[in-house]
PyMOL CGO cylinders between C-alpha atoms (Angstrom):
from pymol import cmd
from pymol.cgo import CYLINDER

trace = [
    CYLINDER, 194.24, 211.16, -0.33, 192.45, 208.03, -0.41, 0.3, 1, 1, 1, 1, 1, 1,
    CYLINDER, 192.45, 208.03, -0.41, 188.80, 207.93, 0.74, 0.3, 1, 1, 1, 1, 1, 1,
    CYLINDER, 188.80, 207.93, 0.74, 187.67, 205.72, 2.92, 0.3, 1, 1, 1, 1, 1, 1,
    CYLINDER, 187.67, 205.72, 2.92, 186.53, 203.14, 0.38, 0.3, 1, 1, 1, 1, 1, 1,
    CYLINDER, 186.53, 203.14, 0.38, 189.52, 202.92, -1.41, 0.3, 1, 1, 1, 1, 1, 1,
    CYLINDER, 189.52, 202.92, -1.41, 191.29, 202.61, 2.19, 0.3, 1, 1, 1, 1, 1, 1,
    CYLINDER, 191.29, 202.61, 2.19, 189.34, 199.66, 2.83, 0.3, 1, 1, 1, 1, 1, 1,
    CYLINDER, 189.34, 199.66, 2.83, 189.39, 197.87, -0.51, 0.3, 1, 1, 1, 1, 1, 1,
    CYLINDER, 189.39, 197.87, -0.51, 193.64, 198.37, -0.83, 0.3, 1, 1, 1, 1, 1, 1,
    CYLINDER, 193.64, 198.37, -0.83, 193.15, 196.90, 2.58, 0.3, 1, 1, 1, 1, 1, 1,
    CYLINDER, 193.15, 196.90, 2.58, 191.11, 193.78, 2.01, 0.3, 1, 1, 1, 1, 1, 1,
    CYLINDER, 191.11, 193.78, 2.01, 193.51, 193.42, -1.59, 0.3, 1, 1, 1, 1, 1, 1,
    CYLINDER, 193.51, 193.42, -1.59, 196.61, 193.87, 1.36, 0.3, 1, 1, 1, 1, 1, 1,
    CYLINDER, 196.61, 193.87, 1.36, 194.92, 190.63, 3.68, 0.3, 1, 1, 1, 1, 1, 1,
    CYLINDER, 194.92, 190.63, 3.68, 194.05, 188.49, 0.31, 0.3, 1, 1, 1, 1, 1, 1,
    CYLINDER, 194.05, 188.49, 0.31, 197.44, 189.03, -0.70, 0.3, 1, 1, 1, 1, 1, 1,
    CYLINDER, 197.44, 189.03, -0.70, 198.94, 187.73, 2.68, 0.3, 1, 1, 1, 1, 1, 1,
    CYLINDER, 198.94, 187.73, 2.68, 196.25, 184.85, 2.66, 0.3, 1, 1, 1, 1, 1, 1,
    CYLINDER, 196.25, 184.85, 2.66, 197.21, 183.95, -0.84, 0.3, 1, 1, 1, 1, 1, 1,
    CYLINDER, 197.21, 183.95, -0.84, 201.23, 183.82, -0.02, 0.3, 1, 1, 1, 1, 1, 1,
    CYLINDER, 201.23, 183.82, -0.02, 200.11, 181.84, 3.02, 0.3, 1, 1, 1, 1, 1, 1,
    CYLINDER, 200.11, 181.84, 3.02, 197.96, 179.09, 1.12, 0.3, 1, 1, 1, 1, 1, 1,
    CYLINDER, 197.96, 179.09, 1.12, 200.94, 178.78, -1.53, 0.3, 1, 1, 1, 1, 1, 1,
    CYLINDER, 200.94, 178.78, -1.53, 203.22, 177.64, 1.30, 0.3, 1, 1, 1, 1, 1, 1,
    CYLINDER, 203.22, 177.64, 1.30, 200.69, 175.30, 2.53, 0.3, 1, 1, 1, 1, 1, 1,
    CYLINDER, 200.69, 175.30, 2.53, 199.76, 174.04, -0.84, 0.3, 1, 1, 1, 1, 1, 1,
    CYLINDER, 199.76, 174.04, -0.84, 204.12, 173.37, -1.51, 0.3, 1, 1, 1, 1, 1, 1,
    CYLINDER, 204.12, 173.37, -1.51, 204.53, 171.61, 1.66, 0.3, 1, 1, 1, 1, 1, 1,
    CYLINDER, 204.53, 171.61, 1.66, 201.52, 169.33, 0.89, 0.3, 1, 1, 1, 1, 1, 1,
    CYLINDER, 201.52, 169.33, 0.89, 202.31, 168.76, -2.04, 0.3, 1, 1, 1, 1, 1, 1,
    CYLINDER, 202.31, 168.76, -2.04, 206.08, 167.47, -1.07, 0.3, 1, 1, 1, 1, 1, 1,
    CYLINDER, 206.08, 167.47, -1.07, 204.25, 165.66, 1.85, 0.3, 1, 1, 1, 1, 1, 1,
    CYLINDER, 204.25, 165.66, 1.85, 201.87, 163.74, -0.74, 0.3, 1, 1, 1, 1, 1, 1,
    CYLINDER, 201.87, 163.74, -0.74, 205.09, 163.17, -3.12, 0.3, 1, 1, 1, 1, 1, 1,
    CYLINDER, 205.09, 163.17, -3.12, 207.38, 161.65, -0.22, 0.3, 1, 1, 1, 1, 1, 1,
    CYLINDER, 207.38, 161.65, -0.22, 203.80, 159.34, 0.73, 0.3, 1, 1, 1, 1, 1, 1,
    CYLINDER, 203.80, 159.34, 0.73, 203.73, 158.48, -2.76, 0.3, 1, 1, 1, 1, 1, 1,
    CYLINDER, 203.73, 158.48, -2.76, 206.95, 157.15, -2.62, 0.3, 1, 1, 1, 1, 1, 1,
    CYLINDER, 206.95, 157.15, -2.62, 207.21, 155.75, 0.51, 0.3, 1, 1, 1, 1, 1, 1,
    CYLINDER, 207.21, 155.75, 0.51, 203.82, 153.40, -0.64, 0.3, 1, 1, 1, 1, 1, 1,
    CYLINDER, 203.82, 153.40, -0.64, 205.91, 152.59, -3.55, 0.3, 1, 1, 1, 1, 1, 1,
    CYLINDER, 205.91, 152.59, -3.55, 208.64, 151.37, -1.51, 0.3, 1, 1, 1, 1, 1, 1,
    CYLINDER, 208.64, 151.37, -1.51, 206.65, 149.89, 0.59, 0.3, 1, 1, 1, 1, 1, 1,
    CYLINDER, 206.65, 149.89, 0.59, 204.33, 147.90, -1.90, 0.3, 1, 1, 1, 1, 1, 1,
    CYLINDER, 204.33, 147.90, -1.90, 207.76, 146.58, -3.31, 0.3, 1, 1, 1, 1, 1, 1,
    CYLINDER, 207.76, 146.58, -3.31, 209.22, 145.20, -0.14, 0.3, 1, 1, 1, 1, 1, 1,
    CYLINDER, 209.22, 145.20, -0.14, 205.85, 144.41, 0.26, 0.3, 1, 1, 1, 1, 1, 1,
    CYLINDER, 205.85, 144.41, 0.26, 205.34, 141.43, -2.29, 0.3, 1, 1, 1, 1, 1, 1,
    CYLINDER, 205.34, 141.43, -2.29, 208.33, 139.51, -1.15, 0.3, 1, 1, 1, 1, 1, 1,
    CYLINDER, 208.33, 139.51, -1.15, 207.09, 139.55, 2.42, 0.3, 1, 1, 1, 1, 1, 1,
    CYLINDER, 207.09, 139.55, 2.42, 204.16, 138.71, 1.83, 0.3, 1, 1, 1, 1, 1, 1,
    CYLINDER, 204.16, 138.71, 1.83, 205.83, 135.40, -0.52, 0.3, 1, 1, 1, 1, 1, 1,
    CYLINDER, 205.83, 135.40, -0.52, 208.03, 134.71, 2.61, 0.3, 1, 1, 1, 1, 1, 1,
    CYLINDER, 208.03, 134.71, 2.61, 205.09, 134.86, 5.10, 0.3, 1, 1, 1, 1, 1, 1,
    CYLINDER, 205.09, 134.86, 5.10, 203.13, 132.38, 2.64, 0.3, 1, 1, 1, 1, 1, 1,
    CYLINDER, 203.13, 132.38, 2.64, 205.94, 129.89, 2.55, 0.3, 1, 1, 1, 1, 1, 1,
    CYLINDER, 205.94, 129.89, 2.55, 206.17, 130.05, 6.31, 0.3, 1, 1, 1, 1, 1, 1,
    CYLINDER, 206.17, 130.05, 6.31, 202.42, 129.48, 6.69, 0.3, 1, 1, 1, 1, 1, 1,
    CYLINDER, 202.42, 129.48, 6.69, 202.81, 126.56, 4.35, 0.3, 1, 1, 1, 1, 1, 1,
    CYLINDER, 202.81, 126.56, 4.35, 205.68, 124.86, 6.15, 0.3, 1, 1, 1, 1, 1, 1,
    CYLINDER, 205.68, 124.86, 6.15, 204.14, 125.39, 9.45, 0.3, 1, 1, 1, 1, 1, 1,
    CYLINDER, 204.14, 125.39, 9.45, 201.12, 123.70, 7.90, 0.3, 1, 1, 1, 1, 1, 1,
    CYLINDER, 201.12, 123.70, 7.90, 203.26, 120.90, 6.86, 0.3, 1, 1, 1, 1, 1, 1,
    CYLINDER, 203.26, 120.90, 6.86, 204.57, 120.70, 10.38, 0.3, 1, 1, 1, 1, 1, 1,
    CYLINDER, 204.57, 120.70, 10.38, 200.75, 120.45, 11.88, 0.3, 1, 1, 1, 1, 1, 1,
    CYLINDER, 200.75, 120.45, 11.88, 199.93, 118.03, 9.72, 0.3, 1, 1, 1, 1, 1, 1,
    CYLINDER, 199.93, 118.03, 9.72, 202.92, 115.55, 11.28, 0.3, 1, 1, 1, 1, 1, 1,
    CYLINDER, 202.92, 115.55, 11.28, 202.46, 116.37, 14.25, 0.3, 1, 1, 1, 1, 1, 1,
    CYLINDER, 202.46, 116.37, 14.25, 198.67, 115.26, 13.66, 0.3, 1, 1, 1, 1, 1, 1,
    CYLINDER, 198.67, 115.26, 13.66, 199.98, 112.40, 12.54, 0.3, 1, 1, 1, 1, 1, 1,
    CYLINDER, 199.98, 112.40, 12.54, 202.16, 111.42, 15.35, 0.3, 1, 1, 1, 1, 1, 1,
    CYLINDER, 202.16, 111.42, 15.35, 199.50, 112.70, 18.30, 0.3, 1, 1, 1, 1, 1, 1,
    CYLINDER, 199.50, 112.70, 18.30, 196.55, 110.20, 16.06, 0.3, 1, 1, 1, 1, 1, 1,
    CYLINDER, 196.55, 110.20, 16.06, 199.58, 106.86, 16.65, 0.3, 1, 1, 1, 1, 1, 1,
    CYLINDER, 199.58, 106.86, 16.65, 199.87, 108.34, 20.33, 0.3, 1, 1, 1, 1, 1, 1,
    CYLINDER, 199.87, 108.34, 20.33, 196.58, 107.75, 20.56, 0.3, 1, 1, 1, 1, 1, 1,
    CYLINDER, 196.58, 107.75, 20.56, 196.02, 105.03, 19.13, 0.3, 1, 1, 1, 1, 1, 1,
    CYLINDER, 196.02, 105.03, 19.13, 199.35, 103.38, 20.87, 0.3, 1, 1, 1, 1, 1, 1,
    CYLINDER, 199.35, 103.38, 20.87, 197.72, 104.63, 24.33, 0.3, 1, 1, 1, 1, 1, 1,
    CYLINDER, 197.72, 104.63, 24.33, 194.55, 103.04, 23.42, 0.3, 1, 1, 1, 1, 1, 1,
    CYLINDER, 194.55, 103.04, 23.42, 196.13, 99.06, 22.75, 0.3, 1, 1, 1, 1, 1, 1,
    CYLINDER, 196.13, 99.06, 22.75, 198.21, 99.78, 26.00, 0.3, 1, 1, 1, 1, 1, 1,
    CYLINDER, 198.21, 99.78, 26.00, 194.88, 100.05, 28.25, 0.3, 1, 1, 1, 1, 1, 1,
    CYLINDER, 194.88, 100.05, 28.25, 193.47, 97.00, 26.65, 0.3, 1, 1, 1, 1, 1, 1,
    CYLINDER, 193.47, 97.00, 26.65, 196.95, 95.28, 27.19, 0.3, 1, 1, 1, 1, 1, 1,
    CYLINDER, 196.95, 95.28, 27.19, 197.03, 96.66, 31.01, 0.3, 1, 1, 1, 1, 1, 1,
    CYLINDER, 197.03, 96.66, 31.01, 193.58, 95.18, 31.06, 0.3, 1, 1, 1, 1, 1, 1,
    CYLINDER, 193.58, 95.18, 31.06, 194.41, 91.87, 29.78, 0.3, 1, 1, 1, 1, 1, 1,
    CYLINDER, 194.41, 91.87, 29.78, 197.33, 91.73, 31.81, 0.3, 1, 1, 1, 1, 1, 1,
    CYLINDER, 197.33, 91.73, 31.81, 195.59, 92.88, 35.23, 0.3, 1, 1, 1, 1, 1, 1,
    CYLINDER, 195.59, 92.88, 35.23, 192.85, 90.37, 34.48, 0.3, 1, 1, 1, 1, 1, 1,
    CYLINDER, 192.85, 90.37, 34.48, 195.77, 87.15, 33.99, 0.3, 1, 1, 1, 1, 1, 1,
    CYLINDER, 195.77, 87.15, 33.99, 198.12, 88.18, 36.68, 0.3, 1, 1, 1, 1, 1, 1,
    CYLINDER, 198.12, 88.18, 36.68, 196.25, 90.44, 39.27, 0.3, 1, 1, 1, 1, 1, 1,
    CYLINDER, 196.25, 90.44, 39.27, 193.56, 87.26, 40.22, 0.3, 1, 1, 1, 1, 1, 1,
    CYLINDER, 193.56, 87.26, 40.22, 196.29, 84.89, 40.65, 0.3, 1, 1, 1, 1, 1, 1,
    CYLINDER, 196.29, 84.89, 40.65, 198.03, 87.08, 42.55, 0.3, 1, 1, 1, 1, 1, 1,
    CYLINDER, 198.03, 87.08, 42.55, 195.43, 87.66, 44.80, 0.3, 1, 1, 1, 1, 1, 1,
    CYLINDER, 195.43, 87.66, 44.80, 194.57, 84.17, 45.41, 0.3, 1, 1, 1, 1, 1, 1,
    CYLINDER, 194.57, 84.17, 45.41, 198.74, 83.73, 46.54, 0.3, 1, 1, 1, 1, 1, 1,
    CYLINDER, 198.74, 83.73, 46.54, 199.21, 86.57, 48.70, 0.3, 1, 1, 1, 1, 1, 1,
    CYLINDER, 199.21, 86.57, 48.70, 195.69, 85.43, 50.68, 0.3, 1, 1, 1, 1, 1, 1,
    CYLINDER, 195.69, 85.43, 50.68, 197.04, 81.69, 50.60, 0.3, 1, 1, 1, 1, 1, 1,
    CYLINDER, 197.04, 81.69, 50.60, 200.27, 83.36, 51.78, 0.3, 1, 1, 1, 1, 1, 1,
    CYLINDER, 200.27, 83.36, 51.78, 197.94, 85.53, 54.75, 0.3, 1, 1, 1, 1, 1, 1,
    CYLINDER, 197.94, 85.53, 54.75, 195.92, 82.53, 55.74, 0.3, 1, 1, 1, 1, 1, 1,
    CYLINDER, 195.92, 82.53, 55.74, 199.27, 80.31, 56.28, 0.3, 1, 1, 1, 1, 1, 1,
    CYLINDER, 199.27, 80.31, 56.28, 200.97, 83.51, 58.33, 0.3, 1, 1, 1, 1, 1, 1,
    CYLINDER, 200.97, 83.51, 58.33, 197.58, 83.62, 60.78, 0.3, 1, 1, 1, 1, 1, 1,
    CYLINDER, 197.58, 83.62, 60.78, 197.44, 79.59, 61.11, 0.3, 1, 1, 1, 1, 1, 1,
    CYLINDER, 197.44, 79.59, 61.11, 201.44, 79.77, 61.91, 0.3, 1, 1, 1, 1, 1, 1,
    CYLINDER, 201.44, 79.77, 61.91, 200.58, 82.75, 64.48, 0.3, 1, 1, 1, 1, 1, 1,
    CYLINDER, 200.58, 82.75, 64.48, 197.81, 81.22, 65.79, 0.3, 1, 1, 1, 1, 1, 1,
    CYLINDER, 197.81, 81.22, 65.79, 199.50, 77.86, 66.52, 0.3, 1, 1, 1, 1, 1, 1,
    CYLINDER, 199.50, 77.86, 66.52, 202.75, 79.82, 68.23, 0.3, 1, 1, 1, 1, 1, 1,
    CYLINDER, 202.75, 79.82, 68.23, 199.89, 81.43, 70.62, 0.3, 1, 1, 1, 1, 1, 1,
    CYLINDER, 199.89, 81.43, 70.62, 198.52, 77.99, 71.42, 0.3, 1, 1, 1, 1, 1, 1,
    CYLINDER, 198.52, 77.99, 71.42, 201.58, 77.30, 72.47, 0.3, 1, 1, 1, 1, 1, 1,
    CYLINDER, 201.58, 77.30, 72.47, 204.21, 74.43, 71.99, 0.3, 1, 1, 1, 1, 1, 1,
    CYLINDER, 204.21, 74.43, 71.99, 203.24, 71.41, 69.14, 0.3, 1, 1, 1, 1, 1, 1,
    CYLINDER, 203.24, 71.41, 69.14, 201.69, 68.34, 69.92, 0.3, 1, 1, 1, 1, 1, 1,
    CYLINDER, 201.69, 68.34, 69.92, 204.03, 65.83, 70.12, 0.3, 1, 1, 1, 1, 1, 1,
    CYLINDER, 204.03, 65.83, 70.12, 203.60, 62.26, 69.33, 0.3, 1, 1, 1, 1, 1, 1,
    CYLINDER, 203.60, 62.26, 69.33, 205.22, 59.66, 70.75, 0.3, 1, 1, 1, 1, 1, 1,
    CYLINDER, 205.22, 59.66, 70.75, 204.83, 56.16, 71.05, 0.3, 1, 1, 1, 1, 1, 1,
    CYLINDER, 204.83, 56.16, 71.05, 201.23, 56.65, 69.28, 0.3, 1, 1, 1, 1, 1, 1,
    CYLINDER, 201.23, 56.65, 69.28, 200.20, 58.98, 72.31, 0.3, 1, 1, 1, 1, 1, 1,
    CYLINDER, 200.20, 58.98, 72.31, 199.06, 62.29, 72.50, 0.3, 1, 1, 1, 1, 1, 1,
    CYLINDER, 199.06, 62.29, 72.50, 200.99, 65.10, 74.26, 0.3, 1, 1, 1, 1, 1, 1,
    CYLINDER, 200.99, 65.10, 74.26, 198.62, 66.63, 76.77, 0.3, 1, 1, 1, 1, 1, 1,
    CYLINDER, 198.62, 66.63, 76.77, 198.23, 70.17, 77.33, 0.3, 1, 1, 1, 1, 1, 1,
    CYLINDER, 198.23, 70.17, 77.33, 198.73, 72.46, 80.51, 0.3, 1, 1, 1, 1, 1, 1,
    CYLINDER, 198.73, 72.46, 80.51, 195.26, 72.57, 82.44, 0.3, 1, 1, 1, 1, 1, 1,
    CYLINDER, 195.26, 72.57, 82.44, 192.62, 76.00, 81.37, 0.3, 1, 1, 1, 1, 1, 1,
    CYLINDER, 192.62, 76.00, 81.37, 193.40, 78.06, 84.79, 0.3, 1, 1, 1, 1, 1, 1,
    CYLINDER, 193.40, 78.06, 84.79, 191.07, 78.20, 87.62, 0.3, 1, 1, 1, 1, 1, 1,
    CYLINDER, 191.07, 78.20, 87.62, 188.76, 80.80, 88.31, 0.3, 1, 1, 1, 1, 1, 1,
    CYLINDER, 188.76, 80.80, 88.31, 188.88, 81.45, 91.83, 0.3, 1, 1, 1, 1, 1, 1,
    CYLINDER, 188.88, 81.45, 91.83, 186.39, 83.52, 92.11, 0.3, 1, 1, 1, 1, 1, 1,
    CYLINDER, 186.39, 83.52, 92.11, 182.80, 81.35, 91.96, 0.3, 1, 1, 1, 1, 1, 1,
    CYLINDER, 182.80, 81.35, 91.96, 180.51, 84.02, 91.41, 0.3, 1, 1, 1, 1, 1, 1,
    CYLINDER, 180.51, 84.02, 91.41, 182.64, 84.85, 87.97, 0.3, 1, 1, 1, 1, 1, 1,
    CYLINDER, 182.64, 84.85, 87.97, 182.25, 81.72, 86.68, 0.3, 1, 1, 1, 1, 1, 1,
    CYLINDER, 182.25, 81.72, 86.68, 178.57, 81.33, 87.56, 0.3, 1, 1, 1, 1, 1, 1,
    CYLINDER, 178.57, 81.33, 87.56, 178.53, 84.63, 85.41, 0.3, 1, 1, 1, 1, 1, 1,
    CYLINDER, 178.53, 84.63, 85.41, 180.08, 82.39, 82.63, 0.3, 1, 1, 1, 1, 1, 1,
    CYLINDER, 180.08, 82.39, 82.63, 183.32, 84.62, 82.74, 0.3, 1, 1, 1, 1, 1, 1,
    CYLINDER, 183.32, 84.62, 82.74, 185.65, 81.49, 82.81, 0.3, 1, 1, 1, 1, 1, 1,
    CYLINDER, 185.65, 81.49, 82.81, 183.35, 79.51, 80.52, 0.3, 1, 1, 1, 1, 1, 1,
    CYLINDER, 183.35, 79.51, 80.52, 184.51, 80.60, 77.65, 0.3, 1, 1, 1, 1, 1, 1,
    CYLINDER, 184.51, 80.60, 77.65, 188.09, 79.02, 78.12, 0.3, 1, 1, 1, 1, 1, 1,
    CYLINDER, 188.09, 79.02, 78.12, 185.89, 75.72, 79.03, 0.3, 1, 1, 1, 1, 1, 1,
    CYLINDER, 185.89, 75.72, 79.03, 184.01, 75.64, 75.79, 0.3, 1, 1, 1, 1, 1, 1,
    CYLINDER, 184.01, 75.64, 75.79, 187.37, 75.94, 73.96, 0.3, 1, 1, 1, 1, 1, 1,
    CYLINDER, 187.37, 75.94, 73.96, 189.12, 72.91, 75.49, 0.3, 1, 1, 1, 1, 1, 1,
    CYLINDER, 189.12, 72.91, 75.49, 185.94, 70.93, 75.05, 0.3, 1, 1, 1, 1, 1, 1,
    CYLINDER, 185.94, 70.93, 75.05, 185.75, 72.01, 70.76, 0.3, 1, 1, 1, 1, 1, 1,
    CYLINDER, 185.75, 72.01, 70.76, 189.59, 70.94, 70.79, 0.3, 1, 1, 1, 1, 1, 1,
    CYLINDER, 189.59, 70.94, 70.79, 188.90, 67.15, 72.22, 0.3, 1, 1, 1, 1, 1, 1,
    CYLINDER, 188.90, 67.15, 72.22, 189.93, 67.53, 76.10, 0.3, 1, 1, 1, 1, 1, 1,
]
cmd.load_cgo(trace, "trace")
């Protein structure tokens, strides 16, 4: 029979044994894991290169394309910039004339409106004036002591009558 030493120690030699199988299996699949990661970095270093080539052209081309379209939005500018001097110019010529018609054109319309409200033309005839209809009476005296009906008065006398 075994004593109680050797019981333990063929025990603890039983448990390293198990623990030993164990870290072999561990230490196999690693080292297949580490392999197929070697590999797969290889791979992926060698697709890798031309990528990064492709990506470099690209960034070059688009850089290209900036660099025109720089180009274009500097004339834009530039083209924007003569037409608000030219809008000035031409606002300056055109826009005082302009003016200067359409009041001419105003003034005419209010001295045509004002003579229809006056009422018909003064006609000439035989080197005579034509006469006008009287102001209207006031019939109410205290009104035109006010100076109500004055007013009408004051214009007949400013027109000559």
């Amino acid at each position: 029979m075994l004593s109680a030493g050797e019981l333990a120690g063929l025990l603890v030699a039983v448990f390293w044994a198990i623990l030993v199988c164990f870290m072999a299996v561990v230490l196999v699949r690693l080292a297949r894991l580490l392999t197929e990661t070697t590999k797969s970095v290889a791979e992926l270093s060698d697709r890798l290169a031309p990528l990064l080539d492709d990506m470099s052209e690209t960034v070059g081309e688009a850089n290209r394309r900036l660099a025109a379209v720089e180009a274009v939005t500097d004339n834009v500018r530039e083209v924007s910039g003569n037409m608000v001097r030219i809008t000035g110019i031409v606002s300056a010529l055109f826009a005082g004339p302009v003016i200067k018609i359409a009041s001419i054109g105003h003034g005419l319309r209010q001295a045509i409106a004002r003579r229809e409200r006056r009422g018909p033309a003064r006609r000439v005839a035989d080197g005579r004036r034509g006469t006008r209809p009287p102001a209207p009476r006031i019939p109410d005296r205290r009104a035109a002591d006010r100076g109500v009906g004055r007013a009408a008065e004051r214009r007949a006398i400013g027109r000559g009558h």
